[in-house]
N, C-alpha and C positions, 0 to 999 in steps of 0.2 A: 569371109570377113575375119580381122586379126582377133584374138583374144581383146579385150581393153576393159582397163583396170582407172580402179578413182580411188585417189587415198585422201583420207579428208584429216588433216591438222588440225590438232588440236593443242593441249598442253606439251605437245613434242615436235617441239622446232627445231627441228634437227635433221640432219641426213644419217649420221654413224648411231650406230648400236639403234636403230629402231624397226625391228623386224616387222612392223606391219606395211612399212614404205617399202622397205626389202620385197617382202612379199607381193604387193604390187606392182614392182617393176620388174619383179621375175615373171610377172604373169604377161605384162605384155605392157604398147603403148597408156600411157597412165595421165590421169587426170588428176594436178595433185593443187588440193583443194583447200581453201580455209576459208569458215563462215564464222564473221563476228555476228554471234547468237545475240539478239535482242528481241526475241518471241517467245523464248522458252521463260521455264519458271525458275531459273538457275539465278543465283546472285548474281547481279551486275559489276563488273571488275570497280574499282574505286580509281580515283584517278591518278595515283601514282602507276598502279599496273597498268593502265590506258599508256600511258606515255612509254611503258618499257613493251609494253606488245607492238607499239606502233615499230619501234626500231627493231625490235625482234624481228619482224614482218619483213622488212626492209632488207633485213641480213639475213633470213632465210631464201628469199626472192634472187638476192646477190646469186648466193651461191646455186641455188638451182638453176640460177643464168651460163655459170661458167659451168655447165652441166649439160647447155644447150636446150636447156626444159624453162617453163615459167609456174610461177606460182599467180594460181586462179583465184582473186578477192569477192566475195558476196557479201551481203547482210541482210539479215532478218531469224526468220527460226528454222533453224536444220530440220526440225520434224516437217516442212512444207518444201524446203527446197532440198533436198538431197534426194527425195524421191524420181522429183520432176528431172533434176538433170540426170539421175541413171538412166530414169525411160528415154529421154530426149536424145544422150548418147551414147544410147544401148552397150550399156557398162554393163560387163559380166560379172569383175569379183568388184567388190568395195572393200577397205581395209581401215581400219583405225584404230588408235590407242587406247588403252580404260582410261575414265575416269572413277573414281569411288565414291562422289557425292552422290544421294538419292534421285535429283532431278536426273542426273546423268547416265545416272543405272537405268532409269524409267525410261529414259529418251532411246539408249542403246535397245534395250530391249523390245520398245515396240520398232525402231528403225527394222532391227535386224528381221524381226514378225513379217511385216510388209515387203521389205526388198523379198526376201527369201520367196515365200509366198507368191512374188510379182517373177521368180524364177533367175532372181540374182544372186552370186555367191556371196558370201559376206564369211570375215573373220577378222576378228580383234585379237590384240596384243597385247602385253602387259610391258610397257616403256619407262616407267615411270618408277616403280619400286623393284626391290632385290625378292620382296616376297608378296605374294598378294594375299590381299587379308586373311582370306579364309586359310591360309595354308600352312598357320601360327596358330595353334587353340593350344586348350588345355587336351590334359590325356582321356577324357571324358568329351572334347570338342566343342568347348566351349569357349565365348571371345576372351579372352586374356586381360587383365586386367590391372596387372602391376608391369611397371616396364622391366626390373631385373630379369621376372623367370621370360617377360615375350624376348629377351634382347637374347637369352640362354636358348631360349627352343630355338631362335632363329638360326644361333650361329652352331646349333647341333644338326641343324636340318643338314651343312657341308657348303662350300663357299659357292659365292653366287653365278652364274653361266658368264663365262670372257665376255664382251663385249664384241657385234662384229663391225666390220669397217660401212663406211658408207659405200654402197654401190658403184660399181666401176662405171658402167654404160648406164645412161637412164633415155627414155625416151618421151616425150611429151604429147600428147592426144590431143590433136588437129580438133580444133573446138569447133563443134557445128553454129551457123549463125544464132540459132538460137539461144544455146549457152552463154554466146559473147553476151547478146542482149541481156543478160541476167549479171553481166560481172560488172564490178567500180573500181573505182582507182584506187590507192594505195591514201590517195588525200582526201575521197568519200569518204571514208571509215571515220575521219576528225576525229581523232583517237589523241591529238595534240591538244594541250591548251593552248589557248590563243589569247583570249580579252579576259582577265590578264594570262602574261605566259609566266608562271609560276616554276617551269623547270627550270630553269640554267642549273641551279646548282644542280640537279638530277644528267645533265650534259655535261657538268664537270664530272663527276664522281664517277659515272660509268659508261659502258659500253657493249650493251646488248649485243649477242647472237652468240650462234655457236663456238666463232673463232676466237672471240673474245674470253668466252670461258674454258675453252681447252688452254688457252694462252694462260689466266688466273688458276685455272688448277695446276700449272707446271708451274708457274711463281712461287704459290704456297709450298708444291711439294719441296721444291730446292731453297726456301727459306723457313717462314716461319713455321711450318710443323713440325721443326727440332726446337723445343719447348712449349710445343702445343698445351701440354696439358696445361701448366701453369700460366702460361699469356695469356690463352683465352678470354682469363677473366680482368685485362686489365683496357678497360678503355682508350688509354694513354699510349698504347701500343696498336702497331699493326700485324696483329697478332694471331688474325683471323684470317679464314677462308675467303670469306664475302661472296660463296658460291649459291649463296639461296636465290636471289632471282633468278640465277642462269638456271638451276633448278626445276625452281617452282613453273617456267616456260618451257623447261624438257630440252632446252639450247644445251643442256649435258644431262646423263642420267647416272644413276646412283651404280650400276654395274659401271662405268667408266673411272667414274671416282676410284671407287672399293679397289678394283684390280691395279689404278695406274698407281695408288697407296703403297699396296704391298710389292708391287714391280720394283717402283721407286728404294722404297726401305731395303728388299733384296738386292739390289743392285748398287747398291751404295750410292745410287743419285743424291739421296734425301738421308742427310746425318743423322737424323731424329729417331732417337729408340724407339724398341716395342710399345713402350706404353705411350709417347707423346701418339700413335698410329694408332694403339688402340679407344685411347679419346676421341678423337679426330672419327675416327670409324664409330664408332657410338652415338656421335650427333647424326649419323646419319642412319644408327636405330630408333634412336629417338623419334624422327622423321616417320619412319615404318612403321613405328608402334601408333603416331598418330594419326595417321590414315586407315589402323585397324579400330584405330576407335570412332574415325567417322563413318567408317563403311557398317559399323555392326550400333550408330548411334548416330542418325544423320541430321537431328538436330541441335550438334555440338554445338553449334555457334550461337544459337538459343536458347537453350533450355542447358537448366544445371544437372549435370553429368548426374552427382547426389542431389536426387532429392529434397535431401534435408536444408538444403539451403533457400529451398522454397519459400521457405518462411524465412528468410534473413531481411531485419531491417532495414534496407539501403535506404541512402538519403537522397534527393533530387535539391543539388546547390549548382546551376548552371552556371553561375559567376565562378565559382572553383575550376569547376570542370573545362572553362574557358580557358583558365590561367593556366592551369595544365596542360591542356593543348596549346597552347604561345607559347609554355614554358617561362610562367610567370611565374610561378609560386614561392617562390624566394628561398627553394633548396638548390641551389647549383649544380649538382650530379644529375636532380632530375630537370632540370631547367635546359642543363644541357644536353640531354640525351633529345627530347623533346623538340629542341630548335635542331640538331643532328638529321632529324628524322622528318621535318619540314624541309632542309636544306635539301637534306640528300636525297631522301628517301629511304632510308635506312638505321637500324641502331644497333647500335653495340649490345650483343646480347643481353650482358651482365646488367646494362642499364637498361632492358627491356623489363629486369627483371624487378631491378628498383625502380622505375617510373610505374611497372603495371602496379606492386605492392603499396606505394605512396597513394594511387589513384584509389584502391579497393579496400585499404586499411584505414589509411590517416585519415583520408576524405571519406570514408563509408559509399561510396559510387560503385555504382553495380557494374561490374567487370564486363558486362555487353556495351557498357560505353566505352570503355577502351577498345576492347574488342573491332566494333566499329570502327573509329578513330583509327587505330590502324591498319583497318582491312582498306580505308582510301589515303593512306599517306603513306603504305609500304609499298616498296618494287618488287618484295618477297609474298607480299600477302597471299597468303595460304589457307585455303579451305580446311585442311587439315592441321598444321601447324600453328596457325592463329588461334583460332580455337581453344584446340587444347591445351596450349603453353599457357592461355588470358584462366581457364580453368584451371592449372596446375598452379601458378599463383595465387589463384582466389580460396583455392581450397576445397572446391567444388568438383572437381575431376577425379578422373581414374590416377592413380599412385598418385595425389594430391602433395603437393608442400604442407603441412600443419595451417590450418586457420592460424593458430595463435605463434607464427611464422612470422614477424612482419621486418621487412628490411626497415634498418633505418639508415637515413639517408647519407648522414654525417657519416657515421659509420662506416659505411659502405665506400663514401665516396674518400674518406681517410684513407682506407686499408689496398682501394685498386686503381686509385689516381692520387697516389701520396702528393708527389709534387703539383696537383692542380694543373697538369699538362693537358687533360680534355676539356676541363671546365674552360680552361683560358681562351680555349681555341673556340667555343661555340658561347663564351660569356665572356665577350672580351671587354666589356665594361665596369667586370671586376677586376681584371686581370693584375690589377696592380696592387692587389692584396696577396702579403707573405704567405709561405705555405701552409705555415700554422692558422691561418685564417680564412682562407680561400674557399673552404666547405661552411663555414660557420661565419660568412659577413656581419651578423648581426652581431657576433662580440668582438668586433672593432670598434675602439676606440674614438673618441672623434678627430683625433691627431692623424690617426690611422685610414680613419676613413677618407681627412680632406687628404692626407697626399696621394690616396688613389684615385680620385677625384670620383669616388662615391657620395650619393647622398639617397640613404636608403630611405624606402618609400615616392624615387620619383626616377634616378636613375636604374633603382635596381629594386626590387619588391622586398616587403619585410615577408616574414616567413607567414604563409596564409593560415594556418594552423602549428599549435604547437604539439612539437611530437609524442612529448609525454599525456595529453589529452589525449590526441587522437587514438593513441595504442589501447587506453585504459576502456577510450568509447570501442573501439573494435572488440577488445576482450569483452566487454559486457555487453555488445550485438551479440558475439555468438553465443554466450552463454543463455543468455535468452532465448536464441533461437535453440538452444540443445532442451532448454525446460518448456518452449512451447511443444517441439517436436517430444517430450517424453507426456505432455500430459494428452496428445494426439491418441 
């Protein structure tokens, strides 16, 4: 009998740099697997992700076609069927990717107990990040806690392993009748919305799979990462990567990036100095450092990192928290990020950062509602980077922003869309307001207003809160919360 191998997919849909596929198809004919989990105790994807798994799926599928291999579909809970199809098609090695949330830890764990045990090999990989958690502490070995010294121990440990190519020869494992009866179709999974179908704009804006994203990191390389560092932050611009969904589904991995960065800059591909590169390589410690903090803290997404925020007053206003998520609240920078990130599925960082502070500040709204809210309306939504950036906002996290931090909107939205080039694009009902007004509708005029043909409070929303209240009531939540926590 031939050796035969099952690699099961998971957040790495990909063929290149993923040594545990590697390693299954060196071992021999290979069974290459993906179960959408719906029995484990793992969060359920939201449904922006649904919709970009589904074409993920599709584009992994493609390419294992012109590979002369097919990609095998089930659902329900891995911990029940992964077992049954080794026994069924007496699979010798199994192979898969980390995950670092706790349910996943706990799943791999007992999987790997039982196969083993039942006289299967099994070995996992690390696909996903440049370091794995554990391999970043303090000099004492302890989890790390501020991102500067984790981003300094990381890049002393010495640069990350090449990336290797996809597999030359792959072969596909001749399914026994029985496994067939166990697989579905690519349109069982209903991973699409339908009644209503809410994506188009998610079909306009991208294009899932792996080719797609090697294609988008060689865009950015040869354009905008010469003036990374400062574009970044301007909405207005296409100034970004927009490599986090490819990401966050493993369709590219962070050793691909990092290397094809510094190839690029040494080779003169990519204009962009050392520092726009070293920016650019930053977000993607940033990344690292948040996954060190969910693996050593697994219920980031729930619970406040510090403590101390345990006691913080949040307020329950669901008509706010409504207008927020439509992007009603009559700030335009946040109105528009908010409709962005409905349309697309996606937001511009900078504005992630003023819409999360607006929601957690001005509103007093507990930062697990936003949290939420875009763990189903992002393509990127991230176990690990959702999380902790909805925490590093609120002030509640590891190397936190300041509580008494709070964006203001105007502000913000004056200084990184001077001209009102994003607001326009995703609030085109203002749009006919000058630039001197464009952030601040409500002190237009009414001459001003009728030839934009605004009329605030029906076309467009008066401001739900005003911002010198909200700041004053945020500063005297936490103070509060700092003198209930001192008489604890």
């Amino acid at each position: 009998m031939p050796a035969l191998s099952l690699h099961w997919f998971r957040d790495d849909l990909r063929l290149a740099d993923n040594p545990a596929l590697s390693a299954a198809v060196a071992h021999g004919p290979t069974l290459f697997l993906y179960i959408l989990d719906e029995g484990g105790s793992r969060r359920p994807l939201g449904g922006a992700s649904r919709w970009w798994l589904s074409r993920s799926l599709a584009a992994l599928d493609f390419a294992l076609k012109a590979k002369g291999c097919e990609l095998v579909l089930m659902r329900g809970d891995p911990g029940a069927i992964l077992p049954r199809v080794v026994e069924t098609a007496r699979i010798d090695l199994v192979t898969w990717s980390r995950r670092y949330d706790a349910e996943s830890v706990a799943l791999d764990s007992r999987l790997k107990a039982d196969l083993v045990a039942a006289g299967t090999k099994v070995e996992s990989f690390n696909a996903a990040l440049l370091n794995e958690p554990w391999q970043v502490t303090t000099k004492t070995g302890e989890p790390m806690k501020v991102f500067t010294p984790y981003w300094r121990a990381a890049r002393a440990a010495g640069e990350p392993a090449a990336p290797k190519p996809a597999p030359k020869h792959m072969q596909s494992l001749k399914l026994p009748p029985a496994i067939t009866a166990m697989t579905v179709s690519h349109a069982d999974l209903a991973l699409d919305p339908v009644k209503p179908d809410w994506a188009g704009g998610l079909r306009e804006a991208w294009t899932p799979g792996e080719a797609a994203a090697a294609e988008r990191l060689g865009e950015f390389l040869s354009g905008p990462l010469d003036g990374y560092g400062e574009g970044r932050d301007r909405p207005d611009r296409a100034a970004t990567s927009r490599l986090s969904p490819h990401l966050r589904f493993g369709e590219i991995g962070p050793r691909q990036i990092w290397h094809a960065t510094r190839s690029a800059i040494e080779s003169g591909e990519a204009s962009a100095g050392s520092s726009d590169a070293e920016k650019f390589l930053s977000e993607i410690g940033w990344r690292e450092f948040s996954y060190h903090l969910l693996f050593y803290n697994p219920d980031l997404a729930t619970r406040n990192y510090n403590p101390r925020f345990d006691a913080f007053p949040w307020r329950r206003d669901d008509a706010a928290t409504r207008a927020w998520q439509r992007g009603l609240t009559g700030y335009p920078i946040v109105d528009a990020g908010l409709r962005e990130l409905w349309t697309t599925g996606w937001m511009h960082n900078r504005v992630r950062m003023i819409a999360a502070s607006f929601l957690i500040k001005h509103l007093l709204i507990d930062w697990r509602h936003g949290e939420d809210w875009f763990w189903d309306t992002l393509v990127d939504a991230d176990p690990a980077n959702n999380a902790a950036s909805w925490q590093w906002v609120a002030g509640s996290g590891a190397d936190a922003a300041p509580y008494y931090r709070i964006f203001n909107p105007v502000t913000q939205g004056l200084k990184f869309d001077p001209k009102g080039l994003y607001v326009r694009r995703w609030i085109p009902e203002i749009a006919g307001l000058d630039d001197t007004l464009i952030h601040e509708p409500w002190k237009a005029d009414a001459d001003q207003l009728h030839r934009a043909g605004i009329v605030l409070g029906q076309t467009y929303p008066r401001p739900i809160v005003d911002l010198d209240f909200g700041r004053r009531r945020a500063l005297d939540a936490l103070a509060k919360t700092r003198d209930e926590t001192r008489s604890d």
